[in-house]
C-alpha positions as CSV (number, residue, x, y, z in Angstrom):
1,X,102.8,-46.1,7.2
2,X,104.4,-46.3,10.1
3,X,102.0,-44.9,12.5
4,X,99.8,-47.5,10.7
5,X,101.6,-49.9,12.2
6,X,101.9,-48.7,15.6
7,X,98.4,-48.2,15.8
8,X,97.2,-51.7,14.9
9,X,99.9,-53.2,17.3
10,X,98.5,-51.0,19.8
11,X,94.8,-52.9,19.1
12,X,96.7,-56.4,18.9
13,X,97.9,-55.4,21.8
14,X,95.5,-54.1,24.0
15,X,92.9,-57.2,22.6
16,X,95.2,-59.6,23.9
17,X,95.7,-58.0,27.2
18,X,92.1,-58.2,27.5
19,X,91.7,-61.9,26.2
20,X,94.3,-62.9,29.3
21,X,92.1,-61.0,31.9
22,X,88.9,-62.9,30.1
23,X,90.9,-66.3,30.0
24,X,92.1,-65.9,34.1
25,X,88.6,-64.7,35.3
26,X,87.0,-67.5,33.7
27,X,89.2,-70.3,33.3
28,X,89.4,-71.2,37.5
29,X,85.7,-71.6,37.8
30,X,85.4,-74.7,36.3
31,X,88.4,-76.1,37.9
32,X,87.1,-74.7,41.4
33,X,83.9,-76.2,40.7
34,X,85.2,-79.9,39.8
35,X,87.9,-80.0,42.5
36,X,87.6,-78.2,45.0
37,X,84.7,-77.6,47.9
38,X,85.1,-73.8,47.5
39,X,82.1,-73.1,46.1
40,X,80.2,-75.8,47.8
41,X,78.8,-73.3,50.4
42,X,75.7,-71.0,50.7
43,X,74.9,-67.3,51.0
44,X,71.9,-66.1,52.1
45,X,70.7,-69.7,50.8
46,X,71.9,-69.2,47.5
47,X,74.9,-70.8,46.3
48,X,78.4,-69.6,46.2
49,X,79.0,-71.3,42.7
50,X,75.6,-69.2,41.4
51,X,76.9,-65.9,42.6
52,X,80.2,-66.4,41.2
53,X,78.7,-67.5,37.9
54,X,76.0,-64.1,38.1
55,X,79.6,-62.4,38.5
56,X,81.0,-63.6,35.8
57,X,78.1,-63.3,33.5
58,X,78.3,-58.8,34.9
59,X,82.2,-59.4,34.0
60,X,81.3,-61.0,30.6
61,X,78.9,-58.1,29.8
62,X,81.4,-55.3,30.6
63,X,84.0,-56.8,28.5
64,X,81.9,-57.0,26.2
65,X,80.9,-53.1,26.3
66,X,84.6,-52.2,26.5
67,X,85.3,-54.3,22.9
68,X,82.3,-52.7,21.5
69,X,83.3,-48.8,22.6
70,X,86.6,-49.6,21.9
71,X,85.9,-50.5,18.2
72,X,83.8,-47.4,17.4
């Protein structure tokens, strides 16, 4: 029982570790985007704010692969 225990505090654990990264990568770009001129500029005439939201959407993905390996 007790390496029951361990094991799903291990999981509780590692998903919250992983809900922070999630929560910091994603919670600045709206707050960049509102109030700041950071992502005002242009690369290669594409916008900064559209790569940093392609990023974000690769990020997303990977997490998401991670949860999903990690569960199997």
């Amino acid at each position: 029982m007790a390496s029951g225990r361990s094991d799903i505090a291990e999981r509780k654990r590692s998903a919250l570790l992983r809900a922070a990264l999630v929560l910091a990568v994603f919670a600045p770009y709206p707050i960049l985007a509102l109030t700041t001129p950071v992502l005002d500029g242009t690369v290669a005439g594409v916008s900064v704010g559209y790569l940093v939201g392609f990023v974000e959407l690769m990020f997303a993905w990977a997490v998401a692969l991670v949860y999903v390996r990690s569960r199997a």
